[in-house]
KOLVO-835891 format. One record per atom (N, C-alpha, C): residue number from 1; residue in one letter; atom name; x, y, z. Coordinates in pm, whole numbers, plus 50000, padded with zeros to 5 digits. Example, Ala and Ser with C-alpha at 12.3 -4.5 7.8 and 13.67 -1.06 7.14 Angstrom:
<1 'a' 'N' <51319 49431 50780>>,
<1 'a' 'CA' <51230 49550 50780>>,
<1 'a' 'C' <51320 49670 50780>>,
<2 's' 'N' <51285 49775 50708>>,
<2 's' 'CA' <51367 49894 50714>>,
<2 's' 'C' <51290 50003 50787>>,
This chain:
<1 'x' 'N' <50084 49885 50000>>,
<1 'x' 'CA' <50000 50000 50000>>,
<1 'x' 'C' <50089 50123 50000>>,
<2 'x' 'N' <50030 50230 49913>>,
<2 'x' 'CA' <50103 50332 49890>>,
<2 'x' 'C' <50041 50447 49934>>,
<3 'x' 'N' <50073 50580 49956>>,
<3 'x' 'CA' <50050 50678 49992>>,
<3 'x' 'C' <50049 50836 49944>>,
<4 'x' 'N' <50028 50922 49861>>,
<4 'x' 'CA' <50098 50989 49842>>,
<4 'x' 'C' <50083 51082 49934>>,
<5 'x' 'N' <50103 51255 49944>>,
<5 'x' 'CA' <50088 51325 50027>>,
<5 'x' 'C' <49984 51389 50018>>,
<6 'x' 'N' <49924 51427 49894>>,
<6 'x' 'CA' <49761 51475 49910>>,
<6 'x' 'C' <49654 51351 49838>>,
<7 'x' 'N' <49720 51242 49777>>,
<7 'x' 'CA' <49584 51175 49751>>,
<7 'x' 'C' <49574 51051 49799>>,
<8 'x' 'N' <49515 50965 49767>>,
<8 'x' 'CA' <49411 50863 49856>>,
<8 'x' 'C' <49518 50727 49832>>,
<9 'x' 'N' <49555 50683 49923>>,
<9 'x' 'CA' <49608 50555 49942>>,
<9 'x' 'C' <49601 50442 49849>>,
<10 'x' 'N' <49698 50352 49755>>,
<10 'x' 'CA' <49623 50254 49642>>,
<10 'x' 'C' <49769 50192 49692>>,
<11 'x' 'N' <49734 50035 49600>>,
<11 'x' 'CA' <49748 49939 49602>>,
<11 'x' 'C' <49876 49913 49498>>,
<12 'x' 'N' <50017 49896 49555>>,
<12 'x' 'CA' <50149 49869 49470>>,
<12 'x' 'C' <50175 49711 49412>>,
<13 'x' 'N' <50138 49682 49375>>,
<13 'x' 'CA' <50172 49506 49367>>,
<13 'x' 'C' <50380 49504 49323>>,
<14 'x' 'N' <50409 49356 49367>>,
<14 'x' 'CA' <50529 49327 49361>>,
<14 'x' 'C' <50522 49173 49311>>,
<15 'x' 'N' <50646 49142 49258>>,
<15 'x' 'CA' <50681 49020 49255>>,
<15 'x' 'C' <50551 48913 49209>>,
<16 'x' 'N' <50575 48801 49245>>,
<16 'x' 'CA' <50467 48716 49232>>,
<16 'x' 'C' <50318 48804 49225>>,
<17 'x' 'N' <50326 48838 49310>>,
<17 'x' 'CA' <50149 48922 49298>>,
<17 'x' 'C' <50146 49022 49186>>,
<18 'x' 'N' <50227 49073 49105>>,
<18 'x' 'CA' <50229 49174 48998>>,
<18 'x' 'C' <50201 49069 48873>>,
<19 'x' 'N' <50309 48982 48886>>,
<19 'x' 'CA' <50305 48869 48734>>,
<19 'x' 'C' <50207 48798 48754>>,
<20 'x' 'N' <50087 48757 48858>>,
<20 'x' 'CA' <50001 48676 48845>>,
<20 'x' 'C' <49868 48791 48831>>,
<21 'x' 'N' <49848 48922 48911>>,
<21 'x' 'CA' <49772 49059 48840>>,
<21 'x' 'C' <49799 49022 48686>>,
<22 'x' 'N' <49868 49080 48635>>,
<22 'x' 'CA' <49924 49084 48467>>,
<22 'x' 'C' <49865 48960 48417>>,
<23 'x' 'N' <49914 48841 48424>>,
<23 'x' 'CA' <49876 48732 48383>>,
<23 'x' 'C' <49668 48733 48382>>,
<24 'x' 'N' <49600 48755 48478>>,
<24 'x' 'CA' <49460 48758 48439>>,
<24 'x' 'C' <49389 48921 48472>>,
<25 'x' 'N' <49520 48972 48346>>,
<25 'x' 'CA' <49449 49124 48330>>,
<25 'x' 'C' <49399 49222 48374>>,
<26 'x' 'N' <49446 49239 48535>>,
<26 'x' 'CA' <49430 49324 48593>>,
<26 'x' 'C' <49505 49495 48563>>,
<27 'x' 'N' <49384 49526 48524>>,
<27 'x' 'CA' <49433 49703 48502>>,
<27 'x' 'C' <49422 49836 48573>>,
<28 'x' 'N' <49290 49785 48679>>,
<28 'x' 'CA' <49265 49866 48792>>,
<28 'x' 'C' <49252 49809 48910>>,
<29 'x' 'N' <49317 49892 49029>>,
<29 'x' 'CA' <49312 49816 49132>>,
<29 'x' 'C' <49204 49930 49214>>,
<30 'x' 'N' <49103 49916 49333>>,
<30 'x' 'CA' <49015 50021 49369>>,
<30 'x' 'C' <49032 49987 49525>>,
<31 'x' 'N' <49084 50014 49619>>,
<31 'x' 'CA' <49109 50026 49746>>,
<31 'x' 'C' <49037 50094 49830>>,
<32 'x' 'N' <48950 50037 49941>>,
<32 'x' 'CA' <48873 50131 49953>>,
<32 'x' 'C' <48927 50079 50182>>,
<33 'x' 'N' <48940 50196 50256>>,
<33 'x' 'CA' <48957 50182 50391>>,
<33 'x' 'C' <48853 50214 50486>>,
<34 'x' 'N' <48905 50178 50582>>,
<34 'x' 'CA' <48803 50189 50713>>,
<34 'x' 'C' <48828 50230 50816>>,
<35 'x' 'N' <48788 50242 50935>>,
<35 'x' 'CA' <48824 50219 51063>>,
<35 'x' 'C' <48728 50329 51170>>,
<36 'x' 'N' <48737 50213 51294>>,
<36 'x' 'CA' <48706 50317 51407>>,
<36 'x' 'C' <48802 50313 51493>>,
<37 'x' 'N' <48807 50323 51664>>,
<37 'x' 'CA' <48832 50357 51734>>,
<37 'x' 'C' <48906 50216 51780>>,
<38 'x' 'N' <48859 50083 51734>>,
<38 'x' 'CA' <48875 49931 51761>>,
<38 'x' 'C' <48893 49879 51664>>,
<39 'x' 'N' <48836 49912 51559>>,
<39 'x' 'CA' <48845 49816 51428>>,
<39 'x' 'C' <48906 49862 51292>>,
<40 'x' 'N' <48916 49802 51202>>,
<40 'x' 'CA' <49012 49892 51060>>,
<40 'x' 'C' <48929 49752 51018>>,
<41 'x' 'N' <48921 49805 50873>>,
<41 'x' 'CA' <48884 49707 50754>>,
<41 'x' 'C' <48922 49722 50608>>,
<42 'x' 'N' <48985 49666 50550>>,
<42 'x' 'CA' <48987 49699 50370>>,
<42 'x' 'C' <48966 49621 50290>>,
<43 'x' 'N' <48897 49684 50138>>,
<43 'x' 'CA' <48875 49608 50073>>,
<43 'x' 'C' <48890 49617 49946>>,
<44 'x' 'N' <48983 49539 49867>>,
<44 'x' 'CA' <49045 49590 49737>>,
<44 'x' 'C' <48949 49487 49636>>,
<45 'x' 'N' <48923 49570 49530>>,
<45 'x' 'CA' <48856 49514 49392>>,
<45 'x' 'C' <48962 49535 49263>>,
<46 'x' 'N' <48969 49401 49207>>,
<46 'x' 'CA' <49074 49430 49081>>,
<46 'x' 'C' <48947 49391 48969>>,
<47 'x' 'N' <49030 49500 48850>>,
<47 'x' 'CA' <48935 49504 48717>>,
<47 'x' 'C' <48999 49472 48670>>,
<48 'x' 'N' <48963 49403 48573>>,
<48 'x' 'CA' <49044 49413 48392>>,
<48 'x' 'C' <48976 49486 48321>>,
């Protein structure tokens, strides 16, 4: 997970997880976060 300084947090792939993305055409990744005070949650959707 990446960060920049003014926009919204997304999803870096590496290694194995980049060549197997690529391999079934993944072109968008959509990251979406959570959290309260106890809990955090995320949930990423890949497109082709």
């Amino acid at each position: 997970m990446t960060k920049s300084q003014d926009g919204p947090p997304a999803v870096e792939l590496s290694g194995r997880a980049r060549e197997r993305a690529a391999e079934l055409g993944v072109r968008r990744i959509a990251l979406s976060l959570t959290h309260t005070r106890t809990l955090a949650a995320a949930m990423v959707v890949m497109e082709d």
